[in-house]
PDB file with one MODEL, atoms N, CA, C and O in Angstrom:
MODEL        1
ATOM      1  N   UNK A   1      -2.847 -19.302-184.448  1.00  0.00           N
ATOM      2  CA  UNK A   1      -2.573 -20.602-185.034  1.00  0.00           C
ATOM      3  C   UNK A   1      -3.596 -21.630-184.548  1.00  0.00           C
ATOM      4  O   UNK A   1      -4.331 -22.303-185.270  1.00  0.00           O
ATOM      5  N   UNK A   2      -3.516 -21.652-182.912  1.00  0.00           N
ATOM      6  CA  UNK A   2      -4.546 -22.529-182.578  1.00  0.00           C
ATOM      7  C   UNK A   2      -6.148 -22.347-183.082  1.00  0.00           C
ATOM      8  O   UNK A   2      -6.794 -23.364-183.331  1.00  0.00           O
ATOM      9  N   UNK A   3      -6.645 -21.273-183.195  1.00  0.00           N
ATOM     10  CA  UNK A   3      -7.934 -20.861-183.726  1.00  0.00           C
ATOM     11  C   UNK A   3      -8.188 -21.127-185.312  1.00  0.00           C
ATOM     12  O   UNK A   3      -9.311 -21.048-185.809  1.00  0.00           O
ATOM     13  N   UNK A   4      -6.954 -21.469-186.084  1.00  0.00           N
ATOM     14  CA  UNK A   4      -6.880 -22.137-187.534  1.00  0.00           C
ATOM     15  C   UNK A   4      -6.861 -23.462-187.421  1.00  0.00           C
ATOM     16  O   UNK A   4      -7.429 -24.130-188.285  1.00  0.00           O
ATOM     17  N   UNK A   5      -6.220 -24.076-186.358  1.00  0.00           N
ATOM     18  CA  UNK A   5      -6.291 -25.310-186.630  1.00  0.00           C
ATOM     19  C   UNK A   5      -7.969 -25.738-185.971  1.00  0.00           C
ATOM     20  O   UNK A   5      -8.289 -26.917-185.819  1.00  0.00           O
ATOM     21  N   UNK A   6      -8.683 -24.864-185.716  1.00  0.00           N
ATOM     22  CA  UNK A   6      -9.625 -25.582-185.391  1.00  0.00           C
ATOM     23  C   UNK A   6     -11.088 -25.195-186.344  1.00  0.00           C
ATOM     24  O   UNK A   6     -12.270 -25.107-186.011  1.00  0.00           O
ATOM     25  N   UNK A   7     -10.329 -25.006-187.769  1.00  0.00           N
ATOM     26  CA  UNK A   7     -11.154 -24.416-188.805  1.00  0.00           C
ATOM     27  C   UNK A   7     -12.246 -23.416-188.666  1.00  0.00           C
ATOM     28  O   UNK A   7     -13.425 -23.560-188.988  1.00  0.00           O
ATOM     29  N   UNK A   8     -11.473 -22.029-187.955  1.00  0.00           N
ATOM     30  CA  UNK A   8     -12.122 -20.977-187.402  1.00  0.00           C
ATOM     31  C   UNK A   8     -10.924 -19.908-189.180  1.00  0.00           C
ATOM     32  O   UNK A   8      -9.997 -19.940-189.989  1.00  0.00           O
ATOM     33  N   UNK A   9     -11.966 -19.271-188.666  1.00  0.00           N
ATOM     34  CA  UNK A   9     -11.203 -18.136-190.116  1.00  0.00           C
ATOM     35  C   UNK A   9     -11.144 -17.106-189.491  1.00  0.00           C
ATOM     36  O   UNK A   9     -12.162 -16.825-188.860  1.00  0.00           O
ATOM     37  N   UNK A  10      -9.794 -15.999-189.395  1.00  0.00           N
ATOM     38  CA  UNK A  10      -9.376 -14.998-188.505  1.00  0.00           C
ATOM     39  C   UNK A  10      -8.920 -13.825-189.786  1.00  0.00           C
ATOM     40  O   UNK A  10      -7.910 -13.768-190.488  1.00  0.00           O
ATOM     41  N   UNK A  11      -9.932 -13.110-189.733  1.00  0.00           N
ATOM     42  CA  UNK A  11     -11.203 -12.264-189.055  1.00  0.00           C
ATOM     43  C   UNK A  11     -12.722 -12.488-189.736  1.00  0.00           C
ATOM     44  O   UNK A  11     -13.563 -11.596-189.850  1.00  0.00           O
ATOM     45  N   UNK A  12     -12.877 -13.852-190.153  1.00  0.00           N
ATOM     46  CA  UNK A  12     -14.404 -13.996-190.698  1.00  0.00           C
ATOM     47  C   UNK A  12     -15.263 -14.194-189.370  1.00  0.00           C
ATOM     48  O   UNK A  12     -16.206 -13.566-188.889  1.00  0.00           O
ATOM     49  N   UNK A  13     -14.217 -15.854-188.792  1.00  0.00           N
ATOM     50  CA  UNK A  13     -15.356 -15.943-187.674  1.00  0.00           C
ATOM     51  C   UNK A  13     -14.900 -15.600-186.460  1.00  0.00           C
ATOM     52  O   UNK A  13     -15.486 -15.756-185.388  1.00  0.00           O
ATOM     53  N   UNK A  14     -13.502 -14.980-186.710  1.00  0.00           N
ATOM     54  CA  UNK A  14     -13.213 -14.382-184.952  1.00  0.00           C
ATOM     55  C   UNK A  14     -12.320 -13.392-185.007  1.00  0.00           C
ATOM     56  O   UNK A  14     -11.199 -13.722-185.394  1.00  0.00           O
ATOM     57  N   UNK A  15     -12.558 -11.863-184.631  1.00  0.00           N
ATOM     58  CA  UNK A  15     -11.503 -11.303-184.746  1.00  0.00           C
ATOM     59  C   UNK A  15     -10.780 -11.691-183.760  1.00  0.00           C
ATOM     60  O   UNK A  15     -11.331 -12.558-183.082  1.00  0.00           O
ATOM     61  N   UNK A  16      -9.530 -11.313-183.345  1.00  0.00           N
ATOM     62  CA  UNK A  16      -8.063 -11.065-182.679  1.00  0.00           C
ATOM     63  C   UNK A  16      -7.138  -9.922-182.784  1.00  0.00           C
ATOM     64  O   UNK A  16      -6.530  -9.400-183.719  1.00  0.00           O
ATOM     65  N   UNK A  17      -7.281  -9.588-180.827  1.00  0.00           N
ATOM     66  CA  UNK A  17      -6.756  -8.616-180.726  1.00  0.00           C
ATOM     67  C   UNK A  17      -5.139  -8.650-179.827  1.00  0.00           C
ATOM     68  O   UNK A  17      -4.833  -9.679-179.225  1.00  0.00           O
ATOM     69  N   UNK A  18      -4.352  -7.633-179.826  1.00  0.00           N
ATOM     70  CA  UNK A  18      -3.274  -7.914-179.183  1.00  0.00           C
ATOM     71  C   UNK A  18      -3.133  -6.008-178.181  1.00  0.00           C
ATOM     72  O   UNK A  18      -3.593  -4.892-178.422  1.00  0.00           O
ATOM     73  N   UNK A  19      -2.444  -6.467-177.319  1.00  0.00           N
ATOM     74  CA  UNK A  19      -2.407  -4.720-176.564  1.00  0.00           C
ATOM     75  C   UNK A  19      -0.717  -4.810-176.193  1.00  0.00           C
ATOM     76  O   UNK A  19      -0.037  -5.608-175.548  1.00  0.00           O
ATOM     77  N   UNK A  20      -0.532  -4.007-176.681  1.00  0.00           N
ATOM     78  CA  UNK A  20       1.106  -3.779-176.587  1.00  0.00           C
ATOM     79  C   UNK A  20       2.260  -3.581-177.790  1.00  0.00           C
ATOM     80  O   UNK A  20       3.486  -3.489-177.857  1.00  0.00           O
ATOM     81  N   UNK A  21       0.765  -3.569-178.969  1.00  0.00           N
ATOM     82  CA  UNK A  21       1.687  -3.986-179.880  1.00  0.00           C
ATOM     83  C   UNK A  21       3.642  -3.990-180.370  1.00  0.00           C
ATOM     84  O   UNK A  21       4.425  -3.170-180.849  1.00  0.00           O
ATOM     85  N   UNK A  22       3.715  -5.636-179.822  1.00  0.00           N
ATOM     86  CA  UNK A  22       5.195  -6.451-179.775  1.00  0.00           C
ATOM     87  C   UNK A  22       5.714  -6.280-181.229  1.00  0.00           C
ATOM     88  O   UNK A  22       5.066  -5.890-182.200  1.00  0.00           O
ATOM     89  N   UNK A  23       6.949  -6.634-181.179  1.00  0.00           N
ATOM     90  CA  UNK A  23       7.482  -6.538-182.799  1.00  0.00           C
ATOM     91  C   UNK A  23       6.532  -7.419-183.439  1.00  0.00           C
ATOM     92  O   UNK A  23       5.945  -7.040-184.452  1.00  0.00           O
ATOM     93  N   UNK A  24       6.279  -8.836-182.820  1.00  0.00           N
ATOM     94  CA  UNK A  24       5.857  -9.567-183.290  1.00  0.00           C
ATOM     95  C   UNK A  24       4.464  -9.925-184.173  1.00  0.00           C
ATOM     96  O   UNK A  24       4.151 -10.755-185.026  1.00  0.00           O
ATOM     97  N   UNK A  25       3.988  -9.109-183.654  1.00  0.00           N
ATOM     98  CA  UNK A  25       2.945  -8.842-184.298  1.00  0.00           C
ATOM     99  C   UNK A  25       2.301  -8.531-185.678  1.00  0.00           C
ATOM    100  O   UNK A  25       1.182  -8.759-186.137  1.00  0.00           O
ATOM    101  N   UNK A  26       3.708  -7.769-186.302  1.00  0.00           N
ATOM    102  CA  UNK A  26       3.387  -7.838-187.717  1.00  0.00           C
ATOM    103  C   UNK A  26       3.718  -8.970-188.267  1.00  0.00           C
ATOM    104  O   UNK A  26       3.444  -9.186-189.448  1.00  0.00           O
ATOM    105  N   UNK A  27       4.430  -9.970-187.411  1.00  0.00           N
ATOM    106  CA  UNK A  27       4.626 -10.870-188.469  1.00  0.00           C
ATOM    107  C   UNK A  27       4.619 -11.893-188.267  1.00  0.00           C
ATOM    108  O   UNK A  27       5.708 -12.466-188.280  1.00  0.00           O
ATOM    109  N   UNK A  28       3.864 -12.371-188.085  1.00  0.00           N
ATOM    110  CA  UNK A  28       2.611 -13.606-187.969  1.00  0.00           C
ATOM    111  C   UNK A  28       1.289 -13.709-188.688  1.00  0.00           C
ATOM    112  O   UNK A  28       0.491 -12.830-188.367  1.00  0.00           O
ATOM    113  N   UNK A  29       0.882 -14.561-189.567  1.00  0.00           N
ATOM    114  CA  UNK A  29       0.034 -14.632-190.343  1.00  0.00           C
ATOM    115  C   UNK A  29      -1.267 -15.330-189.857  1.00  0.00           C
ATOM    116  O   UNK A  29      -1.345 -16.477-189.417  1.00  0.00           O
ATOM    117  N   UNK A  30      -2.347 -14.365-190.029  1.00  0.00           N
ATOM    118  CA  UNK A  30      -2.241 -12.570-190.516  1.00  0.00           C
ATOM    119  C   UNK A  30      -1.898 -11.661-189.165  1.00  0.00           C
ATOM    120  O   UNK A  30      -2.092 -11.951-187.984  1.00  0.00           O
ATOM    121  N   UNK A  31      -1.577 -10.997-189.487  1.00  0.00           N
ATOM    122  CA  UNK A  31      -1.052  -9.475-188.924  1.00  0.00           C
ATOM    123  C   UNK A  31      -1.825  -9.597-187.479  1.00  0.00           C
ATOM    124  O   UNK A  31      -2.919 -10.146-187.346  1.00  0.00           O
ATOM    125  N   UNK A  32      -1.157  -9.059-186.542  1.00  0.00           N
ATOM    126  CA  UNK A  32      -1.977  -9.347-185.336  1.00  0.00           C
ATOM    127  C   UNK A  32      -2.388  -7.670-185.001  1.00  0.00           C
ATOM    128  O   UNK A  32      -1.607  -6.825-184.563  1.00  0.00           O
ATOM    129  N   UNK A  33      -3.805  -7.478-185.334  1.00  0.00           N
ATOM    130  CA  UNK A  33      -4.196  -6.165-184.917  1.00  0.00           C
ATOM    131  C   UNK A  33      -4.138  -5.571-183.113  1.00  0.00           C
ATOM    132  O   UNK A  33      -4.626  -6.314-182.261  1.00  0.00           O
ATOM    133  N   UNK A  34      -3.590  -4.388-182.741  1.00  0.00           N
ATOM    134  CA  UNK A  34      -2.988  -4.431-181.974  1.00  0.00           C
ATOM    135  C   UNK A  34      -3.306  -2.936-180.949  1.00  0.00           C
ATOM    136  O   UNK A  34      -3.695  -1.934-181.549  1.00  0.00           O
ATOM    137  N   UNK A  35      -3.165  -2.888-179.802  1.00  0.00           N
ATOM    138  CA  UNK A  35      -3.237  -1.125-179.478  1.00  0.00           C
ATOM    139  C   UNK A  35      -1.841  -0.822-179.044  1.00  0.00           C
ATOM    140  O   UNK A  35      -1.385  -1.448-178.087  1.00  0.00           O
ATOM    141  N   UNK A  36      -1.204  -0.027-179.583  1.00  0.00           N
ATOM    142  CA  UNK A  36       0.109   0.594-179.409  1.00  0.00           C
ATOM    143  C   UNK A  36       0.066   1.714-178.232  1.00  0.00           C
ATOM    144  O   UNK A  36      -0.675   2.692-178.130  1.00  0.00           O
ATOM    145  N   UNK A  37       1.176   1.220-177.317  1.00  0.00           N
ATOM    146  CA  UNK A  37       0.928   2.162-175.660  1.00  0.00           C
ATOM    147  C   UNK A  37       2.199   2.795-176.235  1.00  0.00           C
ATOM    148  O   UNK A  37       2.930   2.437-177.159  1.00  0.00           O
ATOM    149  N   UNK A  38       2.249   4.113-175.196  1.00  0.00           N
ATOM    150  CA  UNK A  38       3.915   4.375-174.759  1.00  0.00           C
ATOM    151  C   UNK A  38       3.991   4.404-174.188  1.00  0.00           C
ATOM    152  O   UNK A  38       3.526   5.143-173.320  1.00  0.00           O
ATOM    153  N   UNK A  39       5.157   3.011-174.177  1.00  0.00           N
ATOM    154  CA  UNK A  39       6.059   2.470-172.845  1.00  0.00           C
ATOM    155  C   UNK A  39       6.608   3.549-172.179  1.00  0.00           C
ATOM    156  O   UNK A  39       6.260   4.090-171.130  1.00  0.00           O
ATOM    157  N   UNK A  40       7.872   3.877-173.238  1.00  0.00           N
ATOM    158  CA  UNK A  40       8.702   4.654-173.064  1.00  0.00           C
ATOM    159  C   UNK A  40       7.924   6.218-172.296  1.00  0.00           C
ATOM    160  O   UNK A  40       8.533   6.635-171.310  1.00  0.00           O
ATOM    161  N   UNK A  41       7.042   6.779-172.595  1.00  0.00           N
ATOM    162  CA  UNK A  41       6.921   8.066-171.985  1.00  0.00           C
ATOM    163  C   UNK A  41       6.011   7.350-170.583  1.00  0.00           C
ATOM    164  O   UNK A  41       6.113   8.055-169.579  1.00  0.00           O
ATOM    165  N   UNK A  42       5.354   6.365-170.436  1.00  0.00           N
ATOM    166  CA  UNK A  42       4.770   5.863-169.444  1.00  0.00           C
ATOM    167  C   UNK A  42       5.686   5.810-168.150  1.00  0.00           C
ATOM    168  O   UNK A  42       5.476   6.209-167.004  1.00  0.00           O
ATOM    169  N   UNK A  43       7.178   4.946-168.944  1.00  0.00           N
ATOM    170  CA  UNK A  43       8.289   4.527-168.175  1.00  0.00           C
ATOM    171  C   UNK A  43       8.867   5.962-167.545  1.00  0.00           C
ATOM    172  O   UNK A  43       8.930   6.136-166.328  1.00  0.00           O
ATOM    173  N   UNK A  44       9.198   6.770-168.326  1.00  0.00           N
ATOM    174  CA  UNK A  44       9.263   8.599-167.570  1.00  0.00           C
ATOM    175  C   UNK A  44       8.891   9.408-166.832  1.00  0.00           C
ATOM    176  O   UNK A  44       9.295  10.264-166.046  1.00  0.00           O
ATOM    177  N   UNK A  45       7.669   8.803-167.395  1.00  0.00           N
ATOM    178  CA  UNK A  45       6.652   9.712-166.284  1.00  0.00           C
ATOM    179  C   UNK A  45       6.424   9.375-164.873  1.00  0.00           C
ATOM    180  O   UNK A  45       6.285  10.074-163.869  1.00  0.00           O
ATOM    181  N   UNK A  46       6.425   7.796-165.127  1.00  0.00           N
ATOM    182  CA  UNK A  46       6.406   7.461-163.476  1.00  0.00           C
ATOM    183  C   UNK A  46       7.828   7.548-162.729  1.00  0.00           C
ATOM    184  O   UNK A  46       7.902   7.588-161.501  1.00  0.00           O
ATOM    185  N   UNK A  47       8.995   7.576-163.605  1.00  0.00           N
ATOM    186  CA  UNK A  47      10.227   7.525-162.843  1.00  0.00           C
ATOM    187  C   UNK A  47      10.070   8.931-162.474  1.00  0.00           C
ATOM    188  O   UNK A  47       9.939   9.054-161.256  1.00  0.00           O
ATOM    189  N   UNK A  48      10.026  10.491-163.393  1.00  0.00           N
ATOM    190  CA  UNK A  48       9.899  11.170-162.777  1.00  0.00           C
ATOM    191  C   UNK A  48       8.717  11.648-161.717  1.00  0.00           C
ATOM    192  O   UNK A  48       8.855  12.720-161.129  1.00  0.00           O
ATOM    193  N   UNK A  49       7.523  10.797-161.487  1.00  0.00           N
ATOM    194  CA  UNK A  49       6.685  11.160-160.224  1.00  0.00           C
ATOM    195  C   UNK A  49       7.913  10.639-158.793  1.00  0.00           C
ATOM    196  O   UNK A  49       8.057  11.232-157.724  1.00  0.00           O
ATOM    197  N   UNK A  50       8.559   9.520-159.209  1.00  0.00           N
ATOM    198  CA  UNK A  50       8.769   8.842-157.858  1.00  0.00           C
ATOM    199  C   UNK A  50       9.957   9.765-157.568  1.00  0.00           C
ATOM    200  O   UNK A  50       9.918  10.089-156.381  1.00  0.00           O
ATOM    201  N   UNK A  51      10.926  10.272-158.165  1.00  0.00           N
ATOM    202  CA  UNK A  51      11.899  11.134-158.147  1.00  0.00           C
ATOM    203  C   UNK A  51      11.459  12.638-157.297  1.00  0.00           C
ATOM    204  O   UNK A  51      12.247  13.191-156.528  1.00  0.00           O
ATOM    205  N   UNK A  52      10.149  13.135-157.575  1.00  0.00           N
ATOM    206  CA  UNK A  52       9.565  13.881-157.101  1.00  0.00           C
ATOM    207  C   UNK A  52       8.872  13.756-155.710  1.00  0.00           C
ATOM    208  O   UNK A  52       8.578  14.603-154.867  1.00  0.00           O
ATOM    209  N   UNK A  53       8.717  12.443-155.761  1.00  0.00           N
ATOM    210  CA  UNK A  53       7.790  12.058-154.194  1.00  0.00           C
ATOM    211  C   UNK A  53       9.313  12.138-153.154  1.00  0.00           C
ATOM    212  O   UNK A  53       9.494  13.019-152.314  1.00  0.00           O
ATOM    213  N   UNK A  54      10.388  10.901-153.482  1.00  0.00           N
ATOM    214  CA  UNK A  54      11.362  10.705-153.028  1.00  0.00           C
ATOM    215  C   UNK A  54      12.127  11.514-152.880  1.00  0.00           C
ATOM    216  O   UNK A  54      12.865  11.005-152.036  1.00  0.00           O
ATOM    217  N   UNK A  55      12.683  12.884-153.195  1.00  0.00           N
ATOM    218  CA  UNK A  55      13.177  13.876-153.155  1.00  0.00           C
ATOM    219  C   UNK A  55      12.783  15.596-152.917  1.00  0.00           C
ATOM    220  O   UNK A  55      13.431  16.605-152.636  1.00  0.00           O
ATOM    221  N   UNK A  56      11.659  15.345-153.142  1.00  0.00           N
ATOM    222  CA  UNK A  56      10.830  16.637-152.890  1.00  0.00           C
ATOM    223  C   UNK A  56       9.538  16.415-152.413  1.00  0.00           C
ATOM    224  O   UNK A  56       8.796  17.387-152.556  1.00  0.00           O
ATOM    225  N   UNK A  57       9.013  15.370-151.856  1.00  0.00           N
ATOM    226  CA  UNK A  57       7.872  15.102-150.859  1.00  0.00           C
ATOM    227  C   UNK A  57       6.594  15.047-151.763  1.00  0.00           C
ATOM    228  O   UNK A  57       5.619  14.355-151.472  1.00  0.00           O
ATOM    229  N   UNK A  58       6.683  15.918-153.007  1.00  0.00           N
ATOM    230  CA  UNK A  58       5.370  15.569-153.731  1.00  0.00           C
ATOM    231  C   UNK A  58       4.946  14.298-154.233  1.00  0.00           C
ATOM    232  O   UNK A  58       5.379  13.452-155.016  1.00  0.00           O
ATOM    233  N   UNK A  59       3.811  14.489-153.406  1.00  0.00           N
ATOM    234  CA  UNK A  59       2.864  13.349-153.704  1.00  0.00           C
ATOM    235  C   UNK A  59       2.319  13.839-155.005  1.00  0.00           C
ATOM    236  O   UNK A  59       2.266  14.955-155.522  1.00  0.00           O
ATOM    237  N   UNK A  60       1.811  12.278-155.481  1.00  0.00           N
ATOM    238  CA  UNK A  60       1.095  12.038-157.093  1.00  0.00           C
ATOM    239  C   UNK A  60      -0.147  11.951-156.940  1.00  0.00           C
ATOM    240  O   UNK A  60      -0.518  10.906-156.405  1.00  0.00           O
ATOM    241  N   UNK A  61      -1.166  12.902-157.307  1.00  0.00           N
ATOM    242  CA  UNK A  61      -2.299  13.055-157.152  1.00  0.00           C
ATOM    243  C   UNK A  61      -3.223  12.925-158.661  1.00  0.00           C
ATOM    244  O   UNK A  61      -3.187  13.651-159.655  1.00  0.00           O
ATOM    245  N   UNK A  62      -3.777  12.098-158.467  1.00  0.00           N
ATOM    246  CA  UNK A  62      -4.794  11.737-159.906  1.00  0.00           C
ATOM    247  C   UNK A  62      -4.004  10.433-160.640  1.00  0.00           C
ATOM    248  O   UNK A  62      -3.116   9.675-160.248  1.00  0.00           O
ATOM    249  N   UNK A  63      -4.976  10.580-162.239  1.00  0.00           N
ATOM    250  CA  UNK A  63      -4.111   9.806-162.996  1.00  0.00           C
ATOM    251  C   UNK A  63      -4.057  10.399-164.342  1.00  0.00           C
ATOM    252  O   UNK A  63      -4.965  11.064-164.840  1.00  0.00           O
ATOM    253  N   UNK A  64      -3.016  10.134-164.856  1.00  0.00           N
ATOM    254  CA  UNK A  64      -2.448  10.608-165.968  1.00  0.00           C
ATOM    255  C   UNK A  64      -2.998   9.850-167.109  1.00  0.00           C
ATOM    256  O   UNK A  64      -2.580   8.695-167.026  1.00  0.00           O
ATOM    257  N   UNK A  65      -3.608   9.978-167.935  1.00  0.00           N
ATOM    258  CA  UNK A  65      -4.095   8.997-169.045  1.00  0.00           C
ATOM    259  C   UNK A  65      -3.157   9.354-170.630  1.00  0.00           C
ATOM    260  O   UNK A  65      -3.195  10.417-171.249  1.00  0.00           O
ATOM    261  N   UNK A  66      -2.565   8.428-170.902  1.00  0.00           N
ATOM    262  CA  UNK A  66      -1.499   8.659-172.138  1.00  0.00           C
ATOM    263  C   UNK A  66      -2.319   7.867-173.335  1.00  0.00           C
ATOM    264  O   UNK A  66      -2.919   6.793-173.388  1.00  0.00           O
ATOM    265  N   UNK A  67      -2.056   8.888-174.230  1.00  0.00           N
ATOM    266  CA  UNK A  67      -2.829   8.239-175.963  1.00  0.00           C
ATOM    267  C   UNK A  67      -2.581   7.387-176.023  1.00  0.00           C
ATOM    268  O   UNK A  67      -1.399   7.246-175.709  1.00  0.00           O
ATOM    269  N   UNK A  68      -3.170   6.313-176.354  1.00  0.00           N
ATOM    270  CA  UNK A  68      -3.077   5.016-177.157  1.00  0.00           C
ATOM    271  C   UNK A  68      -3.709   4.617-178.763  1.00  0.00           C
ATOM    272  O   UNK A  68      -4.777   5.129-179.096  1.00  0.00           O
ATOM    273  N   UNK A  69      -3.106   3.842-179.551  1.00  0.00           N
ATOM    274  CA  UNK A  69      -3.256   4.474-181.240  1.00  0.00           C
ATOM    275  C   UNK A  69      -3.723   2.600-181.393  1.00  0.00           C
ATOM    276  O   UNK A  69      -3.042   1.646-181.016  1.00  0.00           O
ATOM    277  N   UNK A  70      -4.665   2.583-181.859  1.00  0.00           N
ATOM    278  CA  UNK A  70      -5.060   1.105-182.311  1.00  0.00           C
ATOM    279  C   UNK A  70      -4.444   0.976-183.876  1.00  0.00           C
ATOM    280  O   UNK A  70      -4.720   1.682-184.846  1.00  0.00           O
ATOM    281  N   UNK A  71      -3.538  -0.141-183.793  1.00  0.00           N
ATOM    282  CA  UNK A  71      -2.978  -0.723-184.946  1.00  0.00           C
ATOM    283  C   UNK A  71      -3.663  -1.572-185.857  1.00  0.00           C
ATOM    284  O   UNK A  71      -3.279  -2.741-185.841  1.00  0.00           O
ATOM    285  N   UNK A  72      -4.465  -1.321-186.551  1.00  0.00           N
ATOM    286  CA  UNK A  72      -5.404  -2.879-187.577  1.00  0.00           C
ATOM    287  C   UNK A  72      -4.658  -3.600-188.656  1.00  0.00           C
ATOM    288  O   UNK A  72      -4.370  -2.992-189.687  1.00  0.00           O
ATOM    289  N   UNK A  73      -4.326  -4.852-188.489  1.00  0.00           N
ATOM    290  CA  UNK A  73      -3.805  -5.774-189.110  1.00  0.00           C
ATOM    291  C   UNK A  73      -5.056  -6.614-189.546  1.00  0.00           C
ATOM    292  O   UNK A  73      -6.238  -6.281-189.469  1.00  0.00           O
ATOM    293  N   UNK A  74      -4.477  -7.868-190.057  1.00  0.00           N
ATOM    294  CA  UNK A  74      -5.252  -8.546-190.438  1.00  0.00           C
ATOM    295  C   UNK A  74      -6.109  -9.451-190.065  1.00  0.00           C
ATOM    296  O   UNK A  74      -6.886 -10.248-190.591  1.00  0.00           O
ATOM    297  N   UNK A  75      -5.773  -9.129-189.022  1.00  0.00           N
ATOM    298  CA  UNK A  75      -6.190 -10.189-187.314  1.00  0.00           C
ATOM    299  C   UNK A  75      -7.571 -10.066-187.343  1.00  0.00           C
ATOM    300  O   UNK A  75      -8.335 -11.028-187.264  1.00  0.00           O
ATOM    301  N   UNK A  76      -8.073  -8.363-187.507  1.00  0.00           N
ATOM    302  CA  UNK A  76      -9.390  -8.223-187.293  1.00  0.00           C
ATOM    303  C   UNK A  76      -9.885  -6.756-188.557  1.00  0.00           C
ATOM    304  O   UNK A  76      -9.087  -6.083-189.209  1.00  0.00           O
ATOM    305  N   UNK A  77     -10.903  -6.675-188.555  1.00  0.00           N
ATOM    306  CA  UNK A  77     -11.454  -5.586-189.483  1.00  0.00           C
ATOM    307  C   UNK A  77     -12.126  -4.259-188.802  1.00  0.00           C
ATOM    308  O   UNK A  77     -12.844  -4.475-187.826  1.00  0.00           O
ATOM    309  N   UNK A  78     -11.986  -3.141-189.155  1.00  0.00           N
ATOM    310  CA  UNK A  78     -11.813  -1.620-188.674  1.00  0.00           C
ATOM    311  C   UNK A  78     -13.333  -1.569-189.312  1.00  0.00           C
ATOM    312  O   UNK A  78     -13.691  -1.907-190.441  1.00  0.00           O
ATOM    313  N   UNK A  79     -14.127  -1.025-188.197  1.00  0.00           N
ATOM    314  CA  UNK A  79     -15.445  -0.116-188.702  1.00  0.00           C
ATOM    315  C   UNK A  79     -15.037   1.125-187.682  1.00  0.00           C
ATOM    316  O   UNK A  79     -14.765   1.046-186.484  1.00  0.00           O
ATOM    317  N   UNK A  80     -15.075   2.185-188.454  1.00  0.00           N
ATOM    318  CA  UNK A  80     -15.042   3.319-187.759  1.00  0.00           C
ATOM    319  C   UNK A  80     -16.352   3.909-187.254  1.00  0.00           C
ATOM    320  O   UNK A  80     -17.268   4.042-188.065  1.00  0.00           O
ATOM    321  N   UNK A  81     -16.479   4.184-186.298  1.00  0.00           N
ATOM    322  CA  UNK A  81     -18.147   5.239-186.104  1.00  0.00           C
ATOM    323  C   UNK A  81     -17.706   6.545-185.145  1.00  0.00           C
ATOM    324  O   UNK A  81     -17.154   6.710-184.057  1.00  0.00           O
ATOM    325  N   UNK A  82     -18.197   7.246-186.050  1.00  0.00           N
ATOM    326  CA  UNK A  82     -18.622   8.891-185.887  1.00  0.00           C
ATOM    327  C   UNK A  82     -19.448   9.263-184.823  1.00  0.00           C
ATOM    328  O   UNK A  82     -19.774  10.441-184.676  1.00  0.00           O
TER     329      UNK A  82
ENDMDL
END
């Protein structure tokens, strides 16, 4: 909103990005392009490491990297490269 009122055009002269994509996001004009995490298996995974440290001594070694899926709204414009 603030970047319209200051006669900026979203996605001519600025894209906008969001990470988490919130409900909210679709619906706000325009569309707030977004990267979609999972919470939910994020939230699991670490409850079951600490369950494992706390009860069975294993330690958490490394890091776990979970997919993340970029959402494009209208916020900003998608060039794909190969």
């Amino acid at each position: 909103k603030r970047l319209r009122e200051e006669g900026l055009d979203i996605p001519g002269d600025m894209a906008v990005m969001g990470f988490d994509n919130t409900p909210v996001a679709a619906h706000v004009h325009p569309g707030l392009s977004s990267v979609r995490q999972p919470m939910r298996e994020a939230g699991q995974r670490a409850m079951e490491a600490l369950v494992q440290f706390l009860w069975q001594g294993i330690e958490l070694r490394g890091v776990e990297q979970l997919p993340c899926e970029l959402v494009v709204r209208g916020s900003t414009t998608a060039h794909v490269i190969w």
